[in-house]
LOROTI-501883 format. One record per residue (C-alpha): residue in one letter; x, y, z. Coordinates in steps of 0.1 Angstrom, whole numbers, plus 5000, padded with zeros to 4 digits. Example, Ala and Ser with C-alpha at 12.3 -4.5 7.8 and 13.67 -1.06 7.14 Angstrom:
<pts>
A512349555078/S513749895071/
</pts>
This chain:
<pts>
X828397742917/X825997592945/X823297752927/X824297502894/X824997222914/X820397112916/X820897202883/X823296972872/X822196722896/X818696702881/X820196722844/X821996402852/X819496202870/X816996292836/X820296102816/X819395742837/X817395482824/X815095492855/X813795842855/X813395842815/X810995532826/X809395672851/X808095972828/X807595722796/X805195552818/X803795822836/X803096032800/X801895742786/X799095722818/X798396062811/X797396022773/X795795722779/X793695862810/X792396232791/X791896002761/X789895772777/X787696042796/X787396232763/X786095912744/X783695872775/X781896182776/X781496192731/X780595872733/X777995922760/X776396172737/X776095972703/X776195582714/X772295612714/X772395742678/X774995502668/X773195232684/X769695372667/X771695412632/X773295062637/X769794902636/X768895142608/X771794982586/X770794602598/X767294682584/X768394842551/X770894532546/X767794292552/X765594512528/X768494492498/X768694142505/X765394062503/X764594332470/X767694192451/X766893852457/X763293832451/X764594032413/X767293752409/X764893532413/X762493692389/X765193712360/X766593372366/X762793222364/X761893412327/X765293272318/X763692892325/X761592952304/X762792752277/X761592582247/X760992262264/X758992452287/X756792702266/X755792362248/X753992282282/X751092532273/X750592322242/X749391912247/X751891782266/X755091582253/X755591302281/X758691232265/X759791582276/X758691562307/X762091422321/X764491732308/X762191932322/X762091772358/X766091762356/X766292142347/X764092212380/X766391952400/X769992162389/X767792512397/X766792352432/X769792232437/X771592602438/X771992652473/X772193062468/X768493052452/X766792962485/X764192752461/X763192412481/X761192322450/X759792472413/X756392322401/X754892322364/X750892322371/X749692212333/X745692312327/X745692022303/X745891672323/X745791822352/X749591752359/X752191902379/X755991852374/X758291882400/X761891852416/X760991462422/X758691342396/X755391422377/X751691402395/X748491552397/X747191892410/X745391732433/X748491512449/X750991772446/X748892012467/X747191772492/X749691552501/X753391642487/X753092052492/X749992042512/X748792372531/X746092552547/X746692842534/X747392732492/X744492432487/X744292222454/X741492452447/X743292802455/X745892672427/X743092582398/X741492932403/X745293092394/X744992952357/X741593252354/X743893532368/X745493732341/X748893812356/X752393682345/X753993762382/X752593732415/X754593692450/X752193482479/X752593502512/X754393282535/X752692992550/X753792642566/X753992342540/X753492012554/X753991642536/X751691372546/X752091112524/X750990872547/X748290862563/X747490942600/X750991172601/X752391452579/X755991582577/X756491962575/X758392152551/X758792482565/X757292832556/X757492872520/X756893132497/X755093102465/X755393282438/X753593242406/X754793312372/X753293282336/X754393312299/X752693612285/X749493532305/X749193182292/X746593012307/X747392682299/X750492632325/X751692862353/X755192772374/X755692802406/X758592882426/X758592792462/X761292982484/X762392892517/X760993202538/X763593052568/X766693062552/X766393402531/X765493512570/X768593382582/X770693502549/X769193872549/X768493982588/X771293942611/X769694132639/X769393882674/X765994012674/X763093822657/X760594112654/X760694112616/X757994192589/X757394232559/X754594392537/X753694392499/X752194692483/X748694592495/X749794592531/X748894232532/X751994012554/X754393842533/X756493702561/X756093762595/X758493682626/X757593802659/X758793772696/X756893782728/X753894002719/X752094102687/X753394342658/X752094652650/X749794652618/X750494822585/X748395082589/X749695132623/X752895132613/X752595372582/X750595642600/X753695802617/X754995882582/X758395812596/X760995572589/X761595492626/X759495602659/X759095512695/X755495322700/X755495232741/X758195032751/X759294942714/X761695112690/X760295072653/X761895062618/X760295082584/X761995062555/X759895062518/X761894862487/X762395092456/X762094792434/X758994562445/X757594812466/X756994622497/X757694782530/X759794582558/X759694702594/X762094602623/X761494612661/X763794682689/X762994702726/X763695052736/X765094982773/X767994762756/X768795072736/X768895312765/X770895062786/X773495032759/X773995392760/X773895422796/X777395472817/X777995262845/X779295382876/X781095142881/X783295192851/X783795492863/X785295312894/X787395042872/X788995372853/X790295512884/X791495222901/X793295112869/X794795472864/X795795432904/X797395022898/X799095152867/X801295392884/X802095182909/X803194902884/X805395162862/X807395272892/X808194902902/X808494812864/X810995092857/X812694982896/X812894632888/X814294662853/X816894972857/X819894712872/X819194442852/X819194562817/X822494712828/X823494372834/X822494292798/X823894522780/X827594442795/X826894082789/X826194182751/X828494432752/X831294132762/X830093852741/X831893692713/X832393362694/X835793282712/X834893332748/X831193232758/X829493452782/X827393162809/X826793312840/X824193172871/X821193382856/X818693142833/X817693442816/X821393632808/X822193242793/X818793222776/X819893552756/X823093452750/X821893072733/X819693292713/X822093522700/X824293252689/X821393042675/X820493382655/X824193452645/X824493092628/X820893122616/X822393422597/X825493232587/X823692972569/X820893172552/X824393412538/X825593132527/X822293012508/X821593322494/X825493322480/X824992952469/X821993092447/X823293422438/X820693642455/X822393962468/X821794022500/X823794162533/X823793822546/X825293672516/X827893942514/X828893922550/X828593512548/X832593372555/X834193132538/X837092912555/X837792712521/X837893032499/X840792872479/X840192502489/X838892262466/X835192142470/X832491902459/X828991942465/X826791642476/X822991722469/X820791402481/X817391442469/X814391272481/X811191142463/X808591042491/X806590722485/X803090842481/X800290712507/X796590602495/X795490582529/X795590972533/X798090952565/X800491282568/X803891172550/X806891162574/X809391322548/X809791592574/X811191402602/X812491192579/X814891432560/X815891562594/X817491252604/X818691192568/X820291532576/X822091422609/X822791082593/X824991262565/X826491502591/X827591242613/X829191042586/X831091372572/X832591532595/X834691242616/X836291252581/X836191552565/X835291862595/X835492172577/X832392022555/X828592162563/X825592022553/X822192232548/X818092172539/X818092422511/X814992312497/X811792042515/X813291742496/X816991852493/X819991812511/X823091982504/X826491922518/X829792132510/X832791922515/X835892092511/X838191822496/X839391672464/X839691302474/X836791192453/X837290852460/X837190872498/X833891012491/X832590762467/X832890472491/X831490682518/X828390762493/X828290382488/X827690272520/X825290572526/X823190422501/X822990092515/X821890262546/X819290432525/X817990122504/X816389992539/X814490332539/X812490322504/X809290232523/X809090612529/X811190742496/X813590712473/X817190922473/X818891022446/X822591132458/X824791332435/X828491412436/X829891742414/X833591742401/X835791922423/X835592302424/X839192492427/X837292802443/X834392972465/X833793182434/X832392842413/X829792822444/X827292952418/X827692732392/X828292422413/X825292412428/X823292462391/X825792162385/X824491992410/X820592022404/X821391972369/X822691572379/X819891512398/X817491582370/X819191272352/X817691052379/X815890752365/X812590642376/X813290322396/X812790192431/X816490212448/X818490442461/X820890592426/X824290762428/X825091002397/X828591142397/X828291232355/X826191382333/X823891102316/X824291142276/X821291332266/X818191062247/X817491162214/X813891332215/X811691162234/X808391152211/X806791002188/X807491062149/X805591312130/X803591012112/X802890772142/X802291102165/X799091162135/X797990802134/X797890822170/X795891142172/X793191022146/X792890682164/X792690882193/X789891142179/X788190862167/X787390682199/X789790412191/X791590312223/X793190022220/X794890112186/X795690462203/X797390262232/X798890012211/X800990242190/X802190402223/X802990022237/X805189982206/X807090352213/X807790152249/X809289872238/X811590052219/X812690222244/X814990092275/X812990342299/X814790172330/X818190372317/X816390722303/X816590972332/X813391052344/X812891452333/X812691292299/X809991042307/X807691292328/X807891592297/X806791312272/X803991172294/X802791552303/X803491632266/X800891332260/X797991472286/X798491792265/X797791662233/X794691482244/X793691782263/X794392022227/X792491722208/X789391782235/X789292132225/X788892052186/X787091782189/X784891832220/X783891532243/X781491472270/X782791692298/X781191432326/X783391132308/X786591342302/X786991552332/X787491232353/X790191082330/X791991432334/X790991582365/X795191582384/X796491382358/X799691552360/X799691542399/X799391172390/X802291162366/X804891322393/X803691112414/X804890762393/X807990622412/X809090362385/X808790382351/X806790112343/X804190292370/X804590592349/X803690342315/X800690172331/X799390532337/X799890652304/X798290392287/X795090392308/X794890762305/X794890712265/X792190432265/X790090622287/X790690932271/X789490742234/X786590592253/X785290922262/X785791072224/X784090772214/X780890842237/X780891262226/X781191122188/X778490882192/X776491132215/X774391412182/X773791762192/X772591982160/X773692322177/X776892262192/X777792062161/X776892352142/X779092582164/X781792362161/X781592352124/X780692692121/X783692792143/X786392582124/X784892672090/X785293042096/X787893102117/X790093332105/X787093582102/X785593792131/X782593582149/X779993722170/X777893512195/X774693722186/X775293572147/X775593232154/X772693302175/X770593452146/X771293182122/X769992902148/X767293122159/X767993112194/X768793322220/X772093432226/X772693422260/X770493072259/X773092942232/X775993072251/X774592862280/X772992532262/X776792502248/X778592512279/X775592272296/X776792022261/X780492082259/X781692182298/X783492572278/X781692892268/X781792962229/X783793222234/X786793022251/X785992762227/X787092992191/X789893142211/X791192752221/X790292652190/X792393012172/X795592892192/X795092542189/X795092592150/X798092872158/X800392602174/X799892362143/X800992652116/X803992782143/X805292422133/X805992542099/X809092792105/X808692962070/X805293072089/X805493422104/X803893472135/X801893802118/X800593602092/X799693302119/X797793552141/X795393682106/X795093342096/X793193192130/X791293602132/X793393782155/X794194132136/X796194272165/X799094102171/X799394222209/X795894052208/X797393722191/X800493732219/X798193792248/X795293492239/X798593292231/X800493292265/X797093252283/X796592962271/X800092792268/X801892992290/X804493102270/X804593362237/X804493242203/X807993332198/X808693072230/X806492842215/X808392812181/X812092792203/X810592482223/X809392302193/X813192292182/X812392462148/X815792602131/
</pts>
């Protein structure tokens, strides 16, 4: 038996919480310690080839960079090379001088191209067109692009070289315009490029040697080169002391080698063939891979400080947790547990804030009929009470001078407002944020009219307030149990959707009959399209003026107002897509417009809107109508003529003779679409007319606008309404 007793007596010291600390720590010190001398003594072997291979794979990413933009910028160039341009070779067309000096402005202008400028060098005149302006040889490259290396003359001998592509190498532009001082430019890159050897014109392309340096070699070190296939230096940055030359550098045969106190890489592109070599001092590689003895030193005395900390860790926290876990252990709603420790009280506010965080979020999630253990577990004191639900929902006033809007803080007080003014006279009743501009309060009561003349003079408090918003309160009928939580509350957000647009606080305690459709009839909704279409503004607006008057908007609940205006943006936008305007003149009229319609706070705002929106909206189908293009009026045509057959880009191409990935782009340049969004638009703007018809079936309404798969038809559809055709039809209110 005295043998057991150590036994037993070490058995039950391994139970406390203090040993089982003790050897948590001292395990985890252990791990940490072999794992960290382990990592020490690989890594001590392969940082130098890591380090080595890391500069390997900073080279090869410059050397991609470099091949794939150089081809970009090759593809993108013959690309330019567009009717207006081949007419260069042949006398020159002033008048098509100024297309052509925009094109080479919105290529400069792409920031990803690194081009700082494109120049047209014409044999006949002697004239150069540029980003800027038009000139001669002479100016351009003596005073606007002047350089040592690239004289005037150096440029007129290029037009006797039979080549069509030809990369320079780098060398510093300067500008000196006036005289006495010049400006530089920077290191630029030429390259040259010619239409099927033409010798009448050659382009060329000017890249900004700096920034593709900065884009393509992230290395801190600025011994960079690169060679073309002639070993002559395309771009050159160096440090302290002079690079190795090509032939120098290629003798080795080796992609990277040692040369005194210099580590060297050399990489050759598969693509232009130019070769790109990288320096690294060799002493910063061997003291990166180099272990310090003084880590060493920092391992053991944090191994040492670590073990010390654990045992007074695992001391210091043994008796208090103790303490914590009775205090849990003895908490409950009835009987708080405060004691004289901050921390044992900090725990216990925490715990309660957590328990009636989870109390209110139950009673949310039962509110909106999400299952949840939380919602199941939420109790209800009222369960067969009777109940209304107040929701008071805000609408912020909307700032133009781009100051944050106080609806936060502002909604929080409304909050406490409503909760001190409930509860002196009805206490069981709670009030929550359920949503960033609602506030719901669950009274538990059936004296409706105590609660009307409380509402009443909460909204005379609320009238001072419509500097920052406007409320809308709403009272439900009173609910006989907690089971009609449910439907209450979609009682309750369905009120508050009859809100009218007006400027003072409103209390709704009924449903508001619902308006007859809110629209305009079939005949007056086509006169107004057509006067629309054809750029006439005023009539467009009047007829939608006279629709007002009729009306007595001040009374219509808002929901009603805001689907009519948005159902108005819609049919301008549907009427831009089969007709197409000027993208510069429309976008603007457009661009938020329904962000600008939620944001109307009365309803003759909401009017004044509408009616600019139309006349703007005419103005710019005016302009577009006015405004001839031959090819994209023949697409257009084209399109609407045949479009329930199958139409492919590369045969509206053929029959214009063009290009078809030029026409694909000279349409979206004229129209702001591709053609190919433009028939499938124009397909389900055409679909949306015939779905009107409800003797129409959708099968025959997809082969009549050239879908011949329905899944096709159902897909294009909801893509571009956002609903199916079969939703589409249901909304439209067709029997």
């Amino acid at each position: 038996m005295r043998q057991l007793q150590p036994m037993l007596f070490f058995r039950r010291r391994s139970y406390s919480l203090f040993m089982r600390l003790i050897a948590g720590f001292l395990c985890i010190i252990v791990l940490l310690v072999s794992l960290t001398v382990y990592a020490i003594s690989v890594s001590k072997r392969s940082v130098k080839q890591e380090i080595v291979n890391y500069n390997t794979l900073m080279l090869d990413n410059a050397m991609n960079g470099y091949e794939k933009h150089l081809d970009l910028v090759k593809k993108q160039m013959y690309l330019f090379f567009s009717e207006e341009v081949q007419r260069l070779g042949a006398p020159p067309r002033y008048d098509e001088f100024p297309q052509v000096i925009s094109d080479i402005s919105t290529w400069v202008a792409n920031p990803y191209l690194f081009i700082d400028n494109i120049a047209f060098v014409l044999a006949q005149g002697n004239a150069v067109l540029e980003k800027n302006t038009s000139t001669t040889a002479r100016a351009m490259f003596g005073k606007f692009y002047a350089s040592e290396a690239y004289p005037p003359d150096f440029w007129s001998a290029q037009f006797s070289d039979s080549y069509t592509y030809r990369v320079f190498p780098s060398a510093p532009f300067y500008n000196s315009i006036f005289r006495g001082s010049s400006e530089p430019i920077g290191d630029l890159i030429p390259v040259v490029f010619k239409y099927d050897g033409n010798a009448d014109f050659f382009m060329v392309v000017f890249l900004h040697a700096g920034k593709m340096y900065d884009a393509f070699q992230q290395s801190k070190y600025d011994d960079f080169v690169v060679y073309d296939e002639d070993g002559r230096v395309l771009y050159r940055r160096e440090g302290e002391k002079p690079f190795l030359s090509y032939a120098e550098l290629t003798k080795p045969g080796k992609d990277r080698f040692v040369r005194g106190d210099d580590y060297y890489f050399i990489r050759k592109g598969t693509g232009t063939g130019y070769s790109y070599a990288y320096r690294v001092p060799a002493r910063q590689i061997a003291y990166q891979s180099r272990l310090s003895a003084t880590l060493i030193a920092i391992l053991s005395a944090a191994v040492l400080l670590s073990i010390l900390i654990a045992v007074m860790f695992a001391v210091r926290i043994n008796n208090p947790l103790k303490r914590v876990i009775e205090s849990l252990r003895s908490m409950n709603e009835a009987m708080p547990n405060r004691s004289n420790i901050r921390e044992f009280n900090l725990i216990d506010d925490e715990l309660r804030g957590s328990r009636e965080l989870r109390r209110q979020v139950g009673f949310v999630n039962r509110l909106k009929a999400i299952r949840s253990r939380e919602a199941e577990g939420a109790g209800l004191a009222f369960a067969d009470k009777p109940f209304v639900f107040i929701l008071c929902q805000v609408q912020p006033r909307h700032r133009e001078s781009g100051e944050p809007e106080p609806i936060d803080k502002w909604l929080y007080y409304i909050k406490a407002y409503i909760d001190a003014n409930l509860q002196p006279e009805f206490p069981d009743s709670q009030t929550f944020q359920i949503e960033r501009n609602q506030i719901l309060s669950l009274v538990p009561t059936d004296r409706t009219a105590d609660l009307t003349g409380l509402l009443e003079r909460m909204k005379e408090v609320f009238d001072h307030d419509t500097a920052y918003g406007i409320v809308t309160i709403v009272m439900t009928p009173v609910h006989r149990s907690s089971d009609e939580l449910t439907s209450a509350y979609e009682e309750a957000q369905l009120l508050a959707r009859d809100r009218r647009l007006t400027d003072e606080t409103q209390i709704i305690v009924e449903p508001v009959p619902a308006p007859a459709i809110v629209g305009l009839p079939p005949d007056q909704e086509k006169e107004f399209l057509v006067q629309l279409k054809e750029g006439n503004g005023q009539r467009a607006a009047d007829i939608m003026q006279r629709l007002y008057d009729r009306w007595e908007s001040g009374t219509m609940p808002a929901s009603a107002l805001l689907r009519f205006a948005e159902s108005t943006v819609s049919k301008i936008r549907v009427s831009a897509i089969q007709f197409p305007t000027d993208p510069d003149r429309l976008s603007p009229v457009l661009a938020r417009a329904e962000e600008r319609i939620a944001r109307c706070e009365t309803a003759a705002e909401l009017e004044r809107l509408l009616l600019d929106l139309v006349r703007d909206a005419a103005e710019a189908f005016k302009a577009k109508k006015e405004e001839k293009h031959p090819v994209t009026d023949f697409v257009i045509e084209y399109v609407n003529a045949h479009l329930s057959e199958v139409i492919y880009l590369d045969a509206l191409a053929e029959k214009l003779k063009m290009n078809s990935s030029y026409l694909s782009s000279y349409f979206k340049g004229k129209t702001g679409v591709n053609i190919v969004d433009y028939i499938n638009e124009t397909r389900i703007a055409r679909a949306k007319e015939l779905l009107s018809d409800h003797r129409a079936k959708i099968n025959d309404v997809a082969t009549s606008v050239g879908y011949r798969n329905i899944t096709s038809f159902n897909r294009m559809f909801k893509k571009f309404t956002g609903m199916t055709p079969s939703e589409f039809r249901k909304r439209q209110d067709i029997p």
